[in-house]
N, C-alpha and C positions, 0 to 999 in steps of 0.2 A: 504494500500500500504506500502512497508518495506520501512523502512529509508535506505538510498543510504549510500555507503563507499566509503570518497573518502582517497587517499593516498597521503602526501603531500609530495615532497621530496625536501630539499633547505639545504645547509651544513650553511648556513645563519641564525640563532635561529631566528632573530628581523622577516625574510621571515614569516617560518614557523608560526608564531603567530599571526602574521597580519592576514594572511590566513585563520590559524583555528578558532580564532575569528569571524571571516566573516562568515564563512559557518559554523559552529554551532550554529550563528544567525539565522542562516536560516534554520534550522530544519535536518542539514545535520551531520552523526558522521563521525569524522575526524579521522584519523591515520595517525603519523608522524615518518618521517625520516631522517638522518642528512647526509647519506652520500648513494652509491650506494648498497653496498654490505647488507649494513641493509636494504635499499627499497627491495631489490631480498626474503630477507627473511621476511618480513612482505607478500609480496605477495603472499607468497607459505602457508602462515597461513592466512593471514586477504579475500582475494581471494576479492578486493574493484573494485568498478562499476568504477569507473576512476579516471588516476592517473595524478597527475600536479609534472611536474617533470623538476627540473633544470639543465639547459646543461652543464653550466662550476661547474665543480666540482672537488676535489682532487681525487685521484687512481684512481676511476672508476668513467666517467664522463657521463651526462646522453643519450648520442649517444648508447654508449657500455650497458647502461640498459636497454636501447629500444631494442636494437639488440638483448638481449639475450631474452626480455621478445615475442620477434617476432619469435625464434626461439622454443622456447616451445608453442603446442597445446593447452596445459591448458591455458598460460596466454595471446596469441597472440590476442585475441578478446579483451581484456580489453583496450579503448582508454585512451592514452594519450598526456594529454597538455602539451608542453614545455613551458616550464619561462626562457627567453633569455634576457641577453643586447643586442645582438646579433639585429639588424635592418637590417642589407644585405641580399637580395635576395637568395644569394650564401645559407646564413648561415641558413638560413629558409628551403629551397630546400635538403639541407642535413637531416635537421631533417627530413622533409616531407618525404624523400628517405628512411628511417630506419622504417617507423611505425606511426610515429606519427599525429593527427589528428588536431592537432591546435598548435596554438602560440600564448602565450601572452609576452610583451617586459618586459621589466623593466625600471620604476620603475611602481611596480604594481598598478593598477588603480582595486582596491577591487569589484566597480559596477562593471565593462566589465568582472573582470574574474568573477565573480558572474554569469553573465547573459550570458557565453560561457559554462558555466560550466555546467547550466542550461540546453542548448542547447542540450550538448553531455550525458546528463541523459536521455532526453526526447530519444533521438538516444537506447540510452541502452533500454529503455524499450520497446520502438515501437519492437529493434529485439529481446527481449526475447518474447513478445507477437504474434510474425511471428513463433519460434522456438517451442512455444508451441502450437500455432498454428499446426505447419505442426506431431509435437508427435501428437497431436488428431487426424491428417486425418493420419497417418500412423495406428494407434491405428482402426480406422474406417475401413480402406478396408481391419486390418487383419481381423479385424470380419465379415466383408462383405465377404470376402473370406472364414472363416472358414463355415458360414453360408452358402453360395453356396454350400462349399464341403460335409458338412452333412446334407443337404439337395438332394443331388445330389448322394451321397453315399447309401442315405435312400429308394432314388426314385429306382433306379438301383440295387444295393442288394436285396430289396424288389420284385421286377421283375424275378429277376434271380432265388430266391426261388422259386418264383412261379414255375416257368420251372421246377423247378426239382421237385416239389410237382407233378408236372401235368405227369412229366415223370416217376416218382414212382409210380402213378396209374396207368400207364399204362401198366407200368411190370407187377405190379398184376394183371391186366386185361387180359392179355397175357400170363402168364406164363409158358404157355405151348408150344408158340412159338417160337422157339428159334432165328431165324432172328429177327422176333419184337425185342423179348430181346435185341440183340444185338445192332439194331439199338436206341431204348431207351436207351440202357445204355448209350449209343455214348455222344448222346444227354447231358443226364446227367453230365458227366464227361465233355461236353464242357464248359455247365453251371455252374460247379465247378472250371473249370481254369480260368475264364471271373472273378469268386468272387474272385480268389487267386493272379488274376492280380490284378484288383482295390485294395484289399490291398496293395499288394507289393506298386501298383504308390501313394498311399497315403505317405507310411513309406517316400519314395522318396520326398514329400513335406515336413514331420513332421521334415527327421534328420537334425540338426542345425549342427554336424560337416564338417569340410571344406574337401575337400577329399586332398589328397597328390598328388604335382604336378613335372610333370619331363617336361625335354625337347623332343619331340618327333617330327618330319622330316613331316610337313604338309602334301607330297604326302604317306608318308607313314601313317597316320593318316586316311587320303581320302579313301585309298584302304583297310586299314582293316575293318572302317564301312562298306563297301558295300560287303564287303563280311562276313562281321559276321548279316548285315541286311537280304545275302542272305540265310544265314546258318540257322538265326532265325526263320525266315518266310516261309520258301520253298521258297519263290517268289524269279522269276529270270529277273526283268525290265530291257529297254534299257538304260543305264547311261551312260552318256557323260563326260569325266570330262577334263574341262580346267583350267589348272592350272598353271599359269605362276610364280605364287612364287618358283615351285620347292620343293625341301627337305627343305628348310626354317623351322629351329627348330624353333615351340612356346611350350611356356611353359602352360600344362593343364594337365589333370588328361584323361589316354587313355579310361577308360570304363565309364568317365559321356561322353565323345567326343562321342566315339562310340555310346552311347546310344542316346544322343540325335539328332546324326542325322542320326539316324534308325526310329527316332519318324517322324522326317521330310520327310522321302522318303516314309514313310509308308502314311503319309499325302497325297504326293505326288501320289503315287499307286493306292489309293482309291477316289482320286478325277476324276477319270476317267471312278467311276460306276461300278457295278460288270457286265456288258454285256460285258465288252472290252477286248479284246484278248491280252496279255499279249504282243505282239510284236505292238500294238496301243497304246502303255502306255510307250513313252519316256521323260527322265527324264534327266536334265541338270543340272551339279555342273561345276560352275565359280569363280574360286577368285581373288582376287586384295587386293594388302596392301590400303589401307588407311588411315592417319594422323588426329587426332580431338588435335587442342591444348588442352595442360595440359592434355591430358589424354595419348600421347604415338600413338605407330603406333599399328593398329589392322588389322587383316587379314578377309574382307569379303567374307563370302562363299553364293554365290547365286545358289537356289536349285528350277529349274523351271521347271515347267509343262503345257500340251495344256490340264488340265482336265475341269471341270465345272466352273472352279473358287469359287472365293465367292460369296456367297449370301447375295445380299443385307442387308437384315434383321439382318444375322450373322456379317458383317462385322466389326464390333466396339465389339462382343464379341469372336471372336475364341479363345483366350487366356483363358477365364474361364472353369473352369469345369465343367466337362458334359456338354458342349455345344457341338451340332452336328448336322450335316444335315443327320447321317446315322437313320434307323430305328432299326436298330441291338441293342437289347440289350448290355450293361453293355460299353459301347464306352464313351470317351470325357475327355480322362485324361491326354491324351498322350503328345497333344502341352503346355498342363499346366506346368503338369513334365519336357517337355524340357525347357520352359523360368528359369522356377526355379532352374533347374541345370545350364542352361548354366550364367545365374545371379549369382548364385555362384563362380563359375571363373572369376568373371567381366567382364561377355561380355553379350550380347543383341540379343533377336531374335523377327523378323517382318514376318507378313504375308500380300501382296500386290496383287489386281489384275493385271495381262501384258495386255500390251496393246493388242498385237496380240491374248488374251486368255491364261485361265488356271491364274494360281496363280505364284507367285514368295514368296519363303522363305529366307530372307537375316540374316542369323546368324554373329553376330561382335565378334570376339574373340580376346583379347589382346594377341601381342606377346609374350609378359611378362607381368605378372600379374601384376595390379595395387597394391600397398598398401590402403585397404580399411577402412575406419571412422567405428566404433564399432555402426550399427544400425539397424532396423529391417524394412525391407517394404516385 
């Protein structure tokens, strides 16, 4: 286990000695400070597991260290003990209000701050061992994830050759017919854009860049997905759209929007079975702002359908790759690519059964993009 760093700060020399004494007794290295403007800079070098630090002090006194070290991301985790005269409620409650996680009084009692100090080490390591904790399971489902996907890639590409292996014999079997031909080749050339999509939607999971985001008018956003959904697809569904935000600009990127809820209404579409007549396959988009503290206000778009819903079995996996109830070769990327993209922008996408039947798709998208932690899940 490493030796802890703690940072002493007291413009007091007789403080500081007492102190570092104590807990270099104790198997702890010590780094000291005499005034606030040197703590600021020992911390931006020494980077110490916690810091005991004195309130009354000349220029910068230690309210204003705390504050600024609360206001940097690098240093706002590092807990710090204040060293006060200071016994009033009032004057506790301030510190407590800027950052700080304990209080010792003065004159210092060596055992107590020993055995607090103690305390907030065990604190430190329990969260660095939560933190490295959660880097392994992020590190786990990417591989569990890579794992599905080329496993799933392997399974489906390998299919889809087949198809065309099988339809290339059968031109030469044929060759002399010229409808066969044509309809083989059909075939073929189906099974070549099914391989050329699953690539494309893979690059869609691989690229790490952020796409470029403008402000764009919610109902105007609504209405070119459905019609660059209808333009894509030939298909022409019943789409309902209630939209009480209006033109309400959010800030997002127009072709991952469009794309991924083309993936959603396609979802939608095919959940109603290939028997069903296109005028029996209605499709409802609903929105409403919604508020999550600390995260800002997000616009939900709910995207519902009367088709089969979910299948039990499926329910806990629709999000993964190549998962599907369809029997159709080379399918099951689609809702994948959309979580992934719309995760990107900082928003969230659900798939739920309705009560009444059929599924409900609730996409969350910030109205303005959040500022997001540099991480990988």
């Amino acid at each position: 286990m490493p030796v802890p760093t703690i940072l002493v700060v007291d413009d007091q020399p007789i403080n500081v000695q007492l102190l570092k004494r104590k807990l270099e007794r104790e198997g702890i290295r010590v780094v000291t400070a005499y005034n606030g403007l040197e703590a600021l800079d020992l911390v931006a070098r020494e980077k110490p597991d916690l810091i005991l630090l004195d309130v009354m002090m000349p220029d910068m006194d230690g309210i204003e260290v705390c504050q600024r070290l609360q206001a940097s991301e690098e240093t706002r985790s590092i807990p710090v003990i204040f060293i006060t005269a200071r016994t009033s409620k009032e004057g506790k409650i301030e510190g407590l209000g800027v950052g700080a996680v304990d209080y010792i009084t003065k004159p210092i009692d060596l055992d107590e701050t020993y055995a607090r100090v103690q305390t907030h080490l065990r604190y430190v390591a329990v969260n660095r061992e939560m933190l490295e904790l959660q880097r392994r399971l992020v590190e786990a489902r990417r591989a569990a994830t890579i794992g599905a996907v080329t496993q799933g890639i392997a399974h489906n590409l390998n299919n889809l050759l087949g198809v065309v292996i099988g339809y290339l014999d059968l031109l030469k079997a044929y060759y002399d017919k010229p409808e066969q031909v044509k309809k083989n080749t059909q075939h073929v050339e189906d099974a070549i854009q099914r391989i050329v999509a699953i690539i494309k939607q893979l690059s869609q999971l691989v690229v790490k860049s952020r796409p470029p985001l403008e402000k764009v008018p919610l109902q105007q956003l609504l209405d070119n997905s459905i019609q660059r959904f209808r333009q894509d697809t030939g298909l022409n569904p019943a789409i309902t759209v209630e939209n009480p935000a209006g033109q309400l600009p959010i800030e997002t990127n127009t072709e991952v929007f469009e794309d991924v809820l083309g993936k959603i209404l396609m979802n939608a579409w095919e959940s109603y079975g290939h028997s069903a007549p296109a005028e029996a396959r209605p499709v409802w988009i609903r929105t409403a702002l919604v508020d999550k503290p600390g995260e800002g206000q997000s616009v939900q778009i709910k995207i519902e359908d009367k088709g089969a819903g979910l299948i039990p079995e499926m329910r806990d996996h629709v999000f993964e790759p190549f998962i599907s109830s369809k029997s159709t070769v080379g399918v099951g990327m689609g809702l994948t690519v959309a979580r992934h993209a719309l995760r990107g922008m900082g928003g969230e996408v659900t798939i739920t059964d309705r009560p009444e039947g059929g599924a409900c798709a609730v996409l969350l998208h910030p109205v303005v993009k959040r500022a997001r932690k540099d991480s990988d899940d």
